[in-house]
NUDRENTOR-950407 format. One record per residue: x, y, z of N, C-alpha, C in turn. Coordinates in steps of 0.2 Angstrom, whole numbers, padded with zeros to 4 digits, always signed. Layout:
XYZXYZXYZ ...
***
This chain:
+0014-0227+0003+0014-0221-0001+0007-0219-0002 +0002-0225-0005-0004-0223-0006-0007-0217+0001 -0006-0223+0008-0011-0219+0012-0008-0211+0014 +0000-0211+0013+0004-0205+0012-0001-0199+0010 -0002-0201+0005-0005-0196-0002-0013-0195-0001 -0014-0201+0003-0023-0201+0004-0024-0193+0010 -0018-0196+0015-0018-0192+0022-0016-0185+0019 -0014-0185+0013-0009-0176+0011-0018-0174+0009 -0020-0177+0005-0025-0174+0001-0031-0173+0006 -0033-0178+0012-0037-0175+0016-0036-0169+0019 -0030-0168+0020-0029-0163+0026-0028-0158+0021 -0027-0157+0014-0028-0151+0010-0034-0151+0010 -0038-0155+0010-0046-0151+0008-0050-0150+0015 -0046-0151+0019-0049-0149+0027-0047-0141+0029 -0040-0141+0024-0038-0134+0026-0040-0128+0021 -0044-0133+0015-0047-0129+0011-0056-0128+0014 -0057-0131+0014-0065-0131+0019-0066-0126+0024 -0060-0127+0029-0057-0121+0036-0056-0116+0032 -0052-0115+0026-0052-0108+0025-0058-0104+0022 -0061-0109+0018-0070-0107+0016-0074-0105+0022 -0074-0109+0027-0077-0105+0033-0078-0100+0034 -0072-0101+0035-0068-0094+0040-0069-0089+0035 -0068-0088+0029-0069-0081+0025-0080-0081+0025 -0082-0088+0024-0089-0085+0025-0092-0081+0030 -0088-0085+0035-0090-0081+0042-0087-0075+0044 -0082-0072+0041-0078-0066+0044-0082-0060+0037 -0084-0063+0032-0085-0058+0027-0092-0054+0030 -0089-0047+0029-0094-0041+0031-0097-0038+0025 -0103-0035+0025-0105-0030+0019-0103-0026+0021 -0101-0021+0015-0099-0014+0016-0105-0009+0019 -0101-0004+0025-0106+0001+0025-0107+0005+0022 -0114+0008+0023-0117+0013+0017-0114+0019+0023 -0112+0023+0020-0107+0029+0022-0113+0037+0022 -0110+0042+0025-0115+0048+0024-0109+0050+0022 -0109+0054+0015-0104+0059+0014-0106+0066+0015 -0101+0070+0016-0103+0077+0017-0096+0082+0021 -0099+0087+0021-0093+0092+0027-0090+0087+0030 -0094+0084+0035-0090+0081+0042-0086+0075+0041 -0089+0070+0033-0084+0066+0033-0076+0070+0030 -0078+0078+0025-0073+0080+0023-0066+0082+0030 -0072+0084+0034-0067+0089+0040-0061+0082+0044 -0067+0076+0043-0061+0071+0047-0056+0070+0044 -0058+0069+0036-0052+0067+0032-0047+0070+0032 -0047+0077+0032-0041+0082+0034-0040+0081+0039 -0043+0080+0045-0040+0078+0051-0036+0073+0052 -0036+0067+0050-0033+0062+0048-0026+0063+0044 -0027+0067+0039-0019+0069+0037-0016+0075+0040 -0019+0078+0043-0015+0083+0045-0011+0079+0051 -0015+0072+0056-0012+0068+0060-0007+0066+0056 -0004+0064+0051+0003+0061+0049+0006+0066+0046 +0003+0072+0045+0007+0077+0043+0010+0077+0035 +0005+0077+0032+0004+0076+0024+0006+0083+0021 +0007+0088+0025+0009+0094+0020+0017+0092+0020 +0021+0089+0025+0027+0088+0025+0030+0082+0022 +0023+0077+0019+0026+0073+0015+0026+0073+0008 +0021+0081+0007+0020+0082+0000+0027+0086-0001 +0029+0089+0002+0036+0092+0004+0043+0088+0003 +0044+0080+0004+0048+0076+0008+0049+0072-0001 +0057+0074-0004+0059+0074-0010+0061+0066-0011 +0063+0061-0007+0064+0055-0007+0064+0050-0003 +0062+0044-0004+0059+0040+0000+0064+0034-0001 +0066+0029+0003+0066+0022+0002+0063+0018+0007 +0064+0012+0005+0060+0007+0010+0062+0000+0009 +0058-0003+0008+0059-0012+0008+0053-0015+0011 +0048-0017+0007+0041-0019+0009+0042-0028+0010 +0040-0029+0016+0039-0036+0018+0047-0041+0016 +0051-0037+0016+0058-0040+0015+0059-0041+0009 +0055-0040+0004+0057-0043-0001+0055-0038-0009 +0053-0033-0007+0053-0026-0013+0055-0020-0011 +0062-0016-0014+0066-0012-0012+0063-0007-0017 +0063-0001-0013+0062+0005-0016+0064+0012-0015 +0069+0016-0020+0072+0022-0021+0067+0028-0024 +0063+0032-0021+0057+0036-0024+0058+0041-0025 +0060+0047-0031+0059+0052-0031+0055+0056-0033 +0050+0057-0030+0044+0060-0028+0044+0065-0032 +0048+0071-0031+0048+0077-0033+0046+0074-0043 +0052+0071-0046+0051+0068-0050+0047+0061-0055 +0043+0061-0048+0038+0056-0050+0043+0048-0053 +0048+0048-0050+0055+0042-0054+0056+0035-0047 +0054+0030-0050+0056+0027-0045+0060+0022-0045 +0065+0020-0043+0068+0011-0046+0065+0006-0040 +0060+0001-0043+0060-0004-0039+0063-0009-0041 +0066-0014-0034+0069-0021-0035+0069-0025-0031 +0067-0029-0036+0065-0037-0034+0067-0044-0036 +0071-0049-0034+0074-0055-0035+0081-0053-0037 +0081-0055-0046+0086-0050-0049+0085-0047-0055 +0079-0043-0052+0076-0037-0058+0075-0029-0054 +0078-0026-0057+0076-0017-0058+0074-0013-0061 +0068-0010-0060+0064-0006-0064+0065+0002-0064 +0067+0005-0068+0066+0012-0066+0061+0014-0070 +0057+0018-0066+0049+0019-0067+0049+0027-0065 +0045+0029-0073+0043+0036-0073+0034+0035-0072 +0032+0039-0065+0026+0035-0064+0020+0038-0067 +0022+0044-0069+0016+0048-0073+0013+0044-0079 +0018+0043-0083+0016+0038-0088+0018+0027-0089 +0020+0027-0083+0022+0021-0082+0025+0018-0086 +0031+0021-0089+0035+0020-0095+0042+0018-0089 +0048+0016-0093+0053+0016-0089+0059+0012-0094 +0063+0008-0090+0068+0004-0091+0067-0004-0085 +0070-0009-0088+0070-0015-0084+0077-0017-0086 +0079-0020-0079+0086-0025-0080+0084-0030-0078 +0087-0036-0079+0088-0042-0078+0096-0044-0075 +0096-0048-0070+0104-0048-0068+0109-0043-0072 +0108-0037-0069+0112-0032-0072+0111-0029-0079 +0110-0033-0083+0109-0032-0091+0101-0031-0092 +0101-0025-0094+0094-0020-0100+0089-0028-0103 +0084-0028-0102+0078-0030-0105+0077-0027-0112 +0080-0030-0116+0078-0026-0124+0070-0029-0128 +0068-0036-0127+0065-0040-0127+0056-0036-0126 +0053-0032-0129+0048-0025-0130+0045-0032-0123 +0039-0035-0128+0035-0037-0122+0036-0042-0114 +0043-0043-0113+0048-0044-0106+0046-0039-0103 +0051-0033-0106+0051-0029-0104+0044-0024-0100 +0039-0026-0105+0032-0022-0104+0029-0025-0099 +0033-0031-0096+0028-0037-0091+0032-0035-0085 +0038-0034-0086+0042-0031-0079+0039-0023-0076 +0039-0017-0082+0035-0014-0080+0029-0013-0077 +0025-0016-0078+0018-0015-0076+0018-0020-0067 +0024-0026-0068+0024-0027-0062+0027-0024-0060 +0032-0020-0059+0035-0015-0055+0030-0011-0055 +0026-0007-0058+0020-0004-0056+0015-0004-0051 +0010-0011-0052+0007-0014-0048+0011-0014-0040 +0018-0018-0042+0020-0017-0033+0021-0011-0030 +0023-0007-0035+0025+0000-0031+0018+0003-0029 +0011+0003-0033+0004+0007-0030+0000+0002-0024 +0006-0005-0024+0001-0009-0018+0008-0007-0009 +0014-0006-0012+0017-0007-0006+0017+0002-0003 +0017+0006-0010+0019+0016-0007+0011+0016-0005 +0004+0012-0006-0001+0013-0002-0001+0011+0005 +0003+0005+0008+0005+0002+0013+0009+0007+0019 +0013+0012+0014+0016+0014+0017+0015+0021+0021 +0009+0025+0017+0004+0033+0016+0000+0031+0013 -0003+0027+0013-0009+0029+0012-0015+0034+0015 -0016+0037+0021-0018+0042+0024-0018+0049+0018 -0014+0049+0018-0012+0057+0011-0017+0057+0005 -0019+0048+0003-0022+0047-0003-0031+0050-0002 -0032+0050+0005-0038+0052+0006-0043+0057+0000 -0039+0063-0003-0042+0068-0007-0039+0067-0013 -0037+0060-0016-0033+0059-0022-0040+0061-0027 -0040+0060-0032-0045+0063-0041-0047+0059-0039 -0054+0056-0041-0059+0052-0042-0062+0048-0031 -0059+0051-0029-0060+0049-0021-0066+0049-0018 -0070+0045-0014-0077+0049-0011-0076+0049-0003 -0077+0051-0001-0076+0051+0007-0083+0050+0013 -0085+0047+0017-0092+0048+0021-0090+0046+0026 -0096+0045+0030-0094+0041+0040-0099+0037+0039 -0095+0033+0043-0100+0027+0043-0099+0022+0050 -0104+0019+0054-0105+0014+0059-0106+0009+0057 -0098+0005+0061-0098-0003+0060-0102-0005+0064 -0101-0014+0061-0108-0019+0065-0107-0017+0072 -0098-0017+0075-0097-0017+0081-0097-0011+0084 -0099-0005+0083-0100+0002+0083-0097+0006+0083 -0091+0004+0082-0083+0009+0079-0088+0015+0076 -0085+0021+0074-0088+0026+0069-0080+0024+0065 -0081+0027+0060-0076+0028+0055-0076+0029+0048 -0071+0032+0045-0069+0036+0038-0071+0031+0035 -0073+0032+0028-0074+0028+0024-0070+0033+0017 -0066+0029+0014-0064+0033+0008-0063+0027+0001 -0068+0028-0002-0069+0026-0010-0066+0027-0015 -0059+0023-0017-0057+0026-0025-0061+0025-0030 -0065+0027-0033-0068+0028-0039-0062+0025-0045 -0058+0028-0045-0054+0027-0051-0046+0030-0049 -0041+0026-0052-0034+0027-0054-0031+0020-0050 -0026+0019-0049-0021+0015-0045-0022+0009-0051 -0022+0001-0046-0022-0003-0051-0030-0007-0050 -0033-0006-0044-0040-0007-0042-0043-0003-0042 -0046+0001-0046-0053+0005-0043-0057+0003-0039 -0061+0005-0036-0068+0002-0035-0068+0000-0026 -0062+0002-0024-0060+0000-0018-0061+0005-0011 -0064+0001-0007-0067+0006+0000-0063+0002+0005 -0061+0009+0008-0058+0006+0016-0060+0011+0021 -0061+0010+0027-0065+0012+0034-0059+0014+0036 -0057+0018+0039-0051+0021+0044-0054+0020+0051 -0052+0017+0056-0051+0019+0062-0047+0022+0067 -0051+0029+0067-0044+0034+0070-0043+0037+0079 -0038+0034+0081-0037+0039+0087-0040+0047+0088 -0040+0049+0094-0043+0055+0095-0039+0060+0091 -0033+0059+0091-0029+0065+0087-0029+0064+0078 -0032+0060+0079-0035+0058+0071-0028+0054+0068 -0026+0051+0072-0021+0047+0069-0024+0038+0069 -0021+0035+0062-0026+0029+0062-0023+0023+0065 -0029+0020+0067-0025+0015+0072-0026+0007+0069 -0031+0007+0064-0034+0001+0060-0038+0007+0053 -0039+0000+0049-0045+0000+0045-0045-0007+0039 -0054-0008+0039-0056-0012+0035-0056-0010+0029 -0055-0017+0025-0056-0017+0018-0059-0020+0016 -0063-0018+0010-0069-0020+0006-0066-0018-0001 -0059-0023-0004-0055-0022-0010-0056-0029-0015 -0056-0027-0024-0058-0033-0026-0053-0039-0027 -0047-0038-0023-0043-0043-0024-0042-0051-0017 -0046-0046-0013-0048-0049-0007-0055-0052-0007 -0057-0056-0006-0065-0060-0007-0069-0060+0000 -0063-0059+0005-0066-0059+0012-0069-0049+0014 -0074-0048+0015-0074-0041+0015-0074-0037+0021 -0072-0033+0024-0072-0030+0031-0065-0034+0034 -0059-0036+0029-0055-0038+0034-0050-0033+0036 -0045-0032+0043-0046-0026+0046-0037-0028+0048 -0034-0023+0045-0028-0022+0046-0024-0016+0051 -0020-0018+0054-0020-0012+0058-0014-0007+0058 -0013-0002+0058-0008+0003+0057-0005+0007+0063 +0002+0004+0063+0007+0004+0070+0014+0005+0070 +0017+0005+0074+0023+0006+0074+0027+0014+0069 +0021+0020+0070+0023+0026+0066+0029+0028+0068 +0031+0031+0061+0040+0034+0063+0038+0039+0060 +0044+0044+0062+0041+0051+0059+0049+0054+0056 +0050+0053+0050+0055+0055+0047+0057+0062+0048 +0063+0061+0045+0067+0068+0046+0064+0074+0041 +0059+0072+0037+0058+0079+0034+0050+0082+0038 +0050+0077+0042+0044+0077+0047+0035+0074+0046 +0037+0072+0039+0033+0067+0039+0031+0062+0043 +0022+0057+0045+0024+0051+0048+0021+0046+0044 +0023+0040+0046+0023+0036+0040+0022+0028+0047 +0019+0023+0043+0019+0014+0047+0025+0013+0045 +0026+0007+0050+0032+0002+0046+0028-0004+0048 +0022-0006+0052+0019-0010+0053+0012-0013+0053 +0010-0018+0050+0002-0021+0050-0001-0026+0050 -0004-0029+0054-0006-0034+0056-0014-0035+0055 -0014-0042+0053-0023-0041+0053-0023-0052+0056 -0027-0054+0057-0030-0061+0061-0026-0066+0056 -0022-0065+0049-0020-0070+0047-0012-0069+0042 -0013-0061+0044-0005-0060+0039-0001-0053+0044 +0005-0052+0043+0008-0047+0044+0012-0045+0039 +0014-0036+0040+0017-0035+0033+0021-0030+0037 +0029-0031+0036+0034-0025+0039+0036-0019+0033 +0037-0014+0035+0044-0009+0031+0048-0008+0035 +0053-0010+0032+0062-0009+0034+0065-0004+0031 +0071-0003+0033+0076+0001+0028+0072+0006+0026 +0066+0011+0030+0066+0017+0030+0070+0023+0030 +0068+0026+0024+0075+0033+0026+0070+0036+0021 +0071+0043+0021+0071+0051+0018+0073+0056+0018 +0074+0059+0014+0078+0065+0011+0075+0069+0006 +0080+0078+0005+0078+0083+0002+0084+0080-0003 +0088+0078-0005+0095+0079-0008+0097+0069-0008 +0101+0070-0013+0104+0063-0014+0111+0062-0010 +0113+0067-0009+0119+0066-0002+0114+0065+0003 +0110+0065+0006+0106+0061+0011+0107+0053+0009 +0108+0053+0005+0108+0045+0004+0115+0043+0003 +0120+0046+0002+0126+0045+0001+0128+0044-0006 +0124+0047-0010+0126+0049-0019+0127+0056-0020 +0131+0055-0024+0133+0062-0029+0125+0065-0035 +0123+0060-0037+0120+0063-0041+0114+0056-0040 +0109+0058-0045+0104+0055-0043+0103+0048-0049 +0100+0042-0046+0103+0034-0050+0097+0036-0056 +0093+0043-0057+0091+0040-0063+0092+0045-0066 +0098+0050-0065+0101+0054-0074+0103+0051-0078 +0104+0045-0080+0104+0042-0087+0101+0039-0089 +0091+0041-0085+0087+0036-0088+0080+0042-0090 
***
């Protein structure tokens, strides 16, 4: 049993050592970026590539990020229900107020309740950026510039300054000719490794004509959406009325 435990504890701190490596050696500094016109002209290049006027148009969204957070968005209404395990959130996003259940039954319990919403929060600004993030390019407080990787790529650089649940966060776009993105690295504070580079693939181009990922890969994770669908009306979904008139 002893050498059991000896042999568990070596081989965790081999795989911690190998993970230390590898993030010292992959981690990038951020580029210093030129802002200006040209980095503005790309940025609208790039949304007009997924066709961002027809998603600010496109009244409701569902999806399912990496199997395991389901979500009904109405956009139009800033309303979302997210759900996870056996909890559902409905979330007014302007103000990030809302309702929670727990196996079917209301959350009356103030700060339960205030710890479901803020995680329904947080999931909904980390998976609907998974999903569009291209659109956010021109969000309030954003900065935009070009900039040349180590490797020589050119690419967008866009800075939130402030809103979501990270400020402070720079990602590089790399885009096809049509200005459609094919990668981009991140330099986020949640991640410790910096320049690591996820790619954006598998676009589908929904019915309201929006185009959106379902897919991203990067050297150590991948992340799906499923259960894509959109609509102008709740009979596109196959309801009569919409799940948050009583909320």
């Amino acid at each position: 049993m002893k050498k059991v435990l000896k042999y568990g504890i070596f081989t965790l701190l081999v795989l911690v050592a190998g993970a230390m490596i590898w993030g010292w050696a992959s981690n990038e500094s951020k580029p210093v970026g030129t802002p200006g016109p040209e980095a503005d002209a790309l940025a609208r290049k790039m949304m007009n590539a997924v066709h961002a006027e027809a998603w600010d148009t496109t009244r409701i969204v569902q999806w399912t990020f990496k199997g395991v957070h389901d979500y009904l968005w109405d956009k139009q209404n800033n309303l979302v229900k997210v759900h996870w395990d056996d909890q559902d959130v409905y979330l007014y996003t302007k103000t990030v107020t809302g309702k929670a259940f727990k196996n079917g039954a209301e959350v009356r319990d103030s700060l339960q309740k205030a710890e479901l919403i803020q995680k329904a929060w947080a999931y909904f600004c980390n998976d609907s950026w998974w999903l569009n993030a291209p659109v956010k390019a021109f969000d309030p407080g954003t900065e935009r510039s070009l900039v040349t990787l180590d490797d020589g790529r050119k690419g967008l650089m866009v800075t939130y300054t402030s809103g979501g649940v990270t400020p402070g966060d720079s990602y590089v776009w790399i885009l096809d000719e049509s200005g459609l993105p094919t990668s981009y690295k991140m330099w986020v504070s949640i991640i410790p490794v910096g320049g690591m580079e996820f790619t954006w693939e598998k676009w589908e181009t929904l019915p309201t004509g929006a185009k959106v990922v379902t897919f991203h890969k990067s050297k150590v994770l991948e992340l799906d959406i499923s259960n894509l669908k959109a609509g102008q009306s709740w009979s596109d979904f196959g309801l009569e009325k919409s799940p948050f008139s009583e909320f």
